[in-house]
Residue frames as a rotation matrix with the C-alpha (Angstrom) as fourth column:
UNK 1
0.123 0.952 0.279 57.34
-0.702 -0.116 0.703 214.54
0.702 -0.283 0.654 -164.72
UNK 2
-0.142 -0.225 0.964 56.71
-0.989 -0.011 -0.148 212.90
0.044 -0.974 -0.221 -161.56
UNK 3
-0.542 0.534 -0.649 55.18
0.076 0.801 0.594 209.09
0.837 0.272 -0.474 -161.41
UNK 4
-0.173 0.952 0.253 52.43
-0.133 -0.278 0.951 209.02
0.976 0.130 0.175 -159.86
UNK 5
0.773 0.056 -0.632 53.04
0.465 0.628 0.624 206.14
0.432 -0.776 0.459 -157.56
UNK 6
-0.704 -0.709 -0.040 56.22
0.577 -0.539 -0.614 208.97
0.413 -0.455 0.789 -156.00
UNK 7
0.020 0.699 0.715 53.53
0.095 -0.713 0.695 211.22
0.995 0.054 -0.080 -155.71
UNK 8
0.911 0.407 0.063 52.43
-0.052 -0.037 0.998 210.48
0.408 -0.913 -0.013 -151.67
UNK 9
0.601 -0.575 -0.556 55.86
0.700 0.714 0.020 209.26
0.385 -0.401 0.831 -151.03
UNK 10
-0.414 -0.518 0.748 57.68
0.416 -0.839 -0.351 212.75
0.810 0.165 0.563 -152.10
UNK 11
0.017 0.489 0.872 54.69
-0.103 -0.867 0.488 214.69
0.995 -0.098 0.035 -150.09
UNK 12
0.960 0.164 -0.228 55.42
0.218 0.079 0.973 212.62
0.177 -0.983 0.040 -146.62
UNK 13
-0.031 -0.977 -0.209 58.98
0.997 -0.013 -0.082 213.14
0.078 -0.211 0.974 -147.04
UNK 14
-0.434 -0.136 0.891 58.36
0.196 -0.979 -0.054 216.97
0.879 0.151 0.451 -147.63
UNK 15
0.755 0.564 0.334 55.79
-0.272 -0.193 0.943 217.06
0.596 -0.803 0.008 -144.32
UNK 16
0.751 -0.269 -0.602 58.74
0.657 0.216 0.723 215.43
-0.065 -0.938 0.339 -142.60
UNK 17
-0.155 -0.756 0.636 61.26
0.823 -0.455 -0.340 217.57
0.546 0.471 0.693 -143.88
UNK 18
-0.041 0.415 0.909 59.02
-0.134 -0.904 0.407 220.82
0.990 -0.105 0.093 -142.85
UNK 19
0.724 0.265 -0.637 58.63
0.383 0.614 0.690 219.02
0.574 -0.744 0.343 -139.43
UNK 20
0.231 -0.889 -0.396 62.26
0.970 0.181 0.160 218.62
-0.071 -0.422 0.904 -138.57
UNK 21
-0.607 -0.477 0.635 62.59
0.513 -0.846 -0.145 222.56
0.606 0.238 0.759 -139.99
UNK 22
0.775 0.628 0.076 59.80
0.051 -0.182 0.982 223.61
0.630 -0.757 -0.173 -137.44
UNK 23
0.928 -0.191 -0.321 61.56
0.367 0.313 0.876 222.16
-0.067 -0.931 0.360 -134.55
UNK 24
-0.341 -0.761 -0.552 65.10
0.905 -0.425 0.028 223.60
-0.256 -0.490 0.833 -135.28
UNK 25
-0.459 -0.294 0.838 63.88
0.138 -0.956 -0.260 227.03
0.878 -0.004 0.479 -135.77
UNK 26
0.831 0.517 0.204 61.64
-0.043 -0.306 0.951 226.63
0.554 -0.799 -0.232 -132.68
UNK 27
0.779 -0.529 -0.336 65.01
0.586 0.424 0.691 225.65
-0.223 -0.735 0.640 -131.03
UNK 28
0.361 -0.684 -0.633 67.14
-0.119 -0.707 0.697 228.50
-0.925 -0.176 -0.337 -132.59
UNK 29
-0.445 -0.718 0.536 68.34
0.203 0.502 0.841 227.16
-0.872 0.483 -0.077 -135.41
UNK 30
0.644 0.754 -0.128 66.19
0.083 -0.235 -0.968 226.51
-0.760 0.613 -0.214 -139.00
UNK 31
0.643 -0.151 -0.751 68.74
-0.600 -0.709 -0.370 228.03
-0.477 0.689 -0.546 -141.29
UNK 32
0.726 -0.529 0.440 70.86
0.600 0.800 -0.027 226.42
-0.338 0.283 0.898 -144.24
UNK 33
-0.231 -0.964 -0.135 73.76
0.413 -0.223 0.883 227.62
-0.881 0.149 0.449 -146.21
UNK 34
0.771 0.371 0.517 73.60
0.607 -0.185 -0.773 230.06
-0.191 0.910 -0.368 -149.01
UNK 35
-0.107 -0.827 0.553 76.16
0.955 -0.240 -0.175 231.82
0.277 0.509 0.815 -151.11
UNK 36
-0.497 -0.043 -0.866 76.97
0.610 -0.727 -0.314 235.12
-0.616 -0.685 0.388 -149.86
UNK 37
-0.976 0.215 0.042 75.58
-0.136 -0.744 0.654 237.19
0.172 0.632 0.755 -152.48
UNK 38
-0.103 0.924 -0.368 72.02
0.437 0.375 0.818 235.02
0.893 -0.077 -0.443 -151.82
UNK 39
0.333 0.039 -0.942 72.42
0.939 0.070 0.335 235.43
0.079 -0.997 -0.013 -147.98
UNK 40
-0.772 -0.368 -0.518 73.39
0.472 -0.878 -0.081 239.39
-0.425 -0.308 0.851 -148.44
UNK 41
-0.911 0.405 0.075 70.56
0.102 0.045 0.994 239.57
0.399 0.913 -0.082 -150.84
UNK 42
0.672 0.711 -0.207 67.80
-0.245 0.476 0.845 237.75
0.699 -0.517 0.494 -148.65
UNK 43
-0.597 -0.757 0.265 69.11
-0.466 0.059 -0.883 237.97
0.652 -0.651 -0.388 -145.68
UNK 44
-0.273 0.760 0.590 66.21
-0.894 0.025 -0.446 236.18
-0.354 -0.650 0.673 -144.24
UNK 45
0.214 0.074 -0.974 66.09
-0.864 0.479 -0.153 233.69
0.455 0.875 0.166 -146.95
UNK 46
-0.300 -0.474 -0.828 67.75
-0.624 0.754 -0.206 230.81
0.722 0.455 -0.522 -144.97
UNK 47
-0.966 0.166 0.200 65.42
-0.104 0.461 -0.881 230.28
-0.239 -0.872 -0.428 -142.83
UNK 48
0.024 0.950 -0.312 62.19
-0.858 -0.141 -0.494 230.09
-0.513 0.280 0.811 -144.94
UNK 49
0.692 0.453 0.562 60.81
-0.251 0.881 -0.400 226.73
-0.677 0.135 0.724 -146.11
UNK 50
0.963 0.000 -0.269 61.38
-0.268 0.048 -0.962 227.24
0.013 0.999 0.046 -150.07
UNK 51
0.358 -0.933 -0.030 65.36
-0.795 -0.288 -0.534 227.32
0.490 0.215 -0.845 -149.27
UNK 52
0.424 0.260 0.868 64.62
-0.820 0.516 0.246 224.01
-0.384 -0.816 0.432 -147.03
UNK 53
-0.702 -0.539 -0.467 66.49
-0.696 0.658 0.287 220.74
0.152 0.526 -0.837 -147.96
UNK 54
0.306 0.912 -0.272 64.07
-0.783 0.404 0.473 217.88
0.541 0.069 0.838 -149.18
UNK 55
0.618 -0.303 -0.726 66.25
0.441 0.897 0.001 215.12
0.651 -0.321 0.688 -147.78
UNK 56
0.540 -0.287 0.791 67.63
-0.560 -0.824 0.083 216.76
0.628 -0.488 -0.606 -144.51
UNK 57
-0.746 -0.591 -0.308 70.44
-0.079 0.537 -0.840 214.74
0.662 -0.602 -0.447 -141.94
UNK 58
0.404 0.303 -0.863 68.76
0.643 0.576 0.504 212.93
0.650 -0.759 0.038 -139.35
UNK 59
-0.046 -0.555 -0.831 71.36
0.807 -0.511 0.296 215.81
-0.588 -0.657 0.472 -136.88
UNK 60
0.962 -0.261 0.079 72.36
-0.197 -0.867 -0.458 219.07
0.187 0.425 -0.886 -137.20
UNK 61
0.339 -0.937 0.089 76.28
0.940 0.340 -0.005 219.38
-0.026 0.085 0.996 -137.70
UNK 62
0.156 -0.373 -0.915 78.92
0.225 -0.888 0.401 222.70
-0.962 -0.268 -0.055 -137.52
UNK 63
0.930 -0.048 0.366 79.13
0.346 -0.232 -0.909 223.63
0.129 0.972 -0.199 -140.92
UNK 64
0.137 -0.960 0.244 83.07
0.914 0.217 0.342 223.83
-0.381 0.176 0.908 -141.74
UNK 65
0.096 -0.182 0.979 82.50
0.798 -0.574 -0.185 226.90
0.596 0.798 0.090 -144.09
UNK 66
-0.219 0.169 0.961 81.51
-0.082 -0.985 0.154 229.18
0.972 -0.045 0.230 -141.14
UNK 67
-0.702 -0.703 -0.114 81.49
-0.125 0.279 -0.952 227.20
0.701 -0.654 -0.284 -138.30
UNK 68
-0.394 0.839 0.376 77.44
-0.908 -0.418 -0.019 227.89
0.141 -0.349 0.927 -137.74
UNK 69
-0.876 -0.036 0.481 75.57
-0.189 0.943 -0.274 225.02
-0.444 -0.331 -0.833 -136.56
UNK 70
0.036 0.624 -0.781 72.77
-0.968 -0.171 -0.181 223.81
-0.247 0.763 0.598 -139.13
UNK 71
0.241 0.071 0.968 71.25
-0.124 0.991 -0.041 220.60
-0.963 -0.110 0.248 -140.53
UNK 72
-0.253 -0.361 -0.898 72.58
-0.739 -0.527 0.420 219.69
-0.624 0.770 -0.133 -143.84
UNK 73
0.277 0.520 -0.808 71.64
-0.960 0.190 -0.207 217.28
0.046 0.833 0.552 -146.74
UNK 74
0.910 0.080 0.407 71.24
-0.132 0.986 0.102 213.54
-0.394 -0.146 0.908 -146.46
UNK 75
0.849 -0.312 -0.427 72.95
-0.394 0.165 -0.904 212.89
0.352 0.936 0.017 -149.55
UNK 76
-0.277 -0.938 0.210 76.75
-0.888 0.166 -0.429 212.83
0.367 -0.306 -0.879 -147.48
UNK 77
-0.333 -0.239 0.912 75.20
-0.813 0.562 -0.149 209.99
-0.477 -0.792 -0.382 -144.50
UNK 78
0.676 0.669 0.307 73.53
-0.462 0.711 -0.530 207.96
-0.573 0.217 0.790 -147.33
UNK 79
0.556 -0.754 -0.351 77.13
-0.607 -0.079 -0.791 207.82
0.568 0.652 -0.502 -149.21
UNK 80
-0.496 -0.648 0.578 78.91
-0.850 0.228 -0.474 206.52
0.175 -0.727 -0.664 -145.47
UNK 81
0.081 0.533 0.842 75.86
-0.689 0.641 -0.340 203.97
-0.721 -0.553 0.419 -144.72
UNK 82
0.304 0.286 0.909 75.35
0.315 0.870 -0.379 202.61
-0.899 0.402 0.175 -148.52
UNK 83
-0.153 -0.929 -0.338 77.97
0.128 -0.358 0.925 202.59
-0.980 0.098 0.173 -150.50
UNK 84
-0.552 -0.087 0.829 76.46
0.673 0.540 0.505 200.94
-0.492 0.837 -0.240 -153.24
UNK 85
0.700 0.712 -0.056 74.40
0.604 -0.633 -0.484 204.43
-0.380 0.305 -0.873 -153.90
UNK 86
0.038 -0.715 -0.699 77.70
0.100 -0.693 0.714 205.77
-0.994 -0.097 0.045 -155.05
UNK 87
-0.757 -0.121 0.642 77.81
0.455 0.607 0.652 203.39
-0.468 0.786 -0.404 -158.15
UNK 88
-0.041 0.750 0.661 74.40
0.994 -0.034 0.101 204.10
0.098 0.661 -0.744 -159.37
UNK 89
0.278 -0.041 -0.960 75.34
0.358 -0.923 0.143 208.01
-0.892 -0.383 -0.242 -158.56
UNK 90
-0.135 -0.830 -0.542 77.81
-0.192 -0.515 0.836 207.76
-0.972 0.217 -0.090 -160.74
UNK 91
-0.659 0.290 0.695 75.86
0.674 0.637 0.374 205.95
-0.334 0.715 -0.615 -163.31
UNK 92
-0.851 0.389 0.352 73.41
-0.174 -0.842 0.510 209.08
0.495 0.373 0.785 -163.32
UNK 93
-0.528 0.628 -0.572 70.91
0.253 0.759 0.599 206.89
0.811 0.172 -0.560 -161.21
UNK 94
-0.728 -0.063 0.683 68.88
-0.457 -0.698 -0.551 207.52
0.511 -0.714 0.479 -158.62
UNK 95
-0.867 0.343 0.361 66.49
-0.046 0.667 -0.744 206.07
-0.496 -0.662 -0.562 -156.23
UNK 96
0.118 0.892 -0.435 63.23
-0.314 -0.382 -0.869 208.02
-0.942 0.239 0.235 -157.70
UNK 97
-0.092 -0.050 -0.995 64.50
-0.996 -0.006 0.093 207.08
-0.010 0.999 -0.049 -161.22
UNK 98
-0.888 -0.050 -0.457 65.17
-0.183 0.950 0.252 203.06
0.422 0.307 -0.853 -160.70
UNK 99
-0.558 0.753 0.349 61.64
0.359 0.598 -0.717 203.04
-0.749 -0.275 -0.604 -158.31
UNK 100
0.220 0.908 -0.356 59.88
-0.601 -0.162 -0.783 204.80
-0.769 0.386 0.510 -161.56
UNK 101
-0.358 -0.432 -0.828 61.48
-0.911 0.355 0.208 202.73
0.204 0.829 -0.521 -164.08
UNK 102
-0.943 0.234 0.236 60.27
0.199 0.966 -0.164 199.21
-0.267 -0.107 -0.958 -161.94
């Protein structure tokens, strides 16, 4: 379950999230990466909200896998800026977990 006090935080990160996915499909773009069976499946799929990273890069970047240009998951530039989120990665920790736990 959520805490409460995450509650508004989660829902402006998700409005900015939806934001930033506006503007690249208005600009061509929009779509993330899905396994080929998903993406042969729903072929339409990676460009609809639901399929939307919650924590999205600040850029879009070429995706190595296919060479397609697309915005991909914080998760890599918050590793390069602050290391110390590696540690408490590996600890099982997480931001949402140590701000419900204070």
């Amino acid at each position: 379950m959520l805490p409460v006090r995450l509650a508004v935080p989660l829902r402006e990160q998700l409005a900015h999230a939806r934001e930033l996915h506006r503007a690249d499909l208005d600009e061509g773009f929009g779509a993330v990466w899905l396994p080929d069976a998903l993406d042969r499946q729903y072929p339409s799929a990676a460009r609809e909200w639901g399929w939307q990273y919650v924590f999205p890069a600040d850029a879009r970047s070429i995706d190595p896998r296919d060479g397609v240009e697309r915005r991909h998951h914080l998760a890599e530039q918050l590793r390069q800026r602050q290391p110390g989120l590696t540690h408490e990665r590996e600890r099982g920790e997480s931001r949402w977990q140590r701000a419900a736990d204070a």
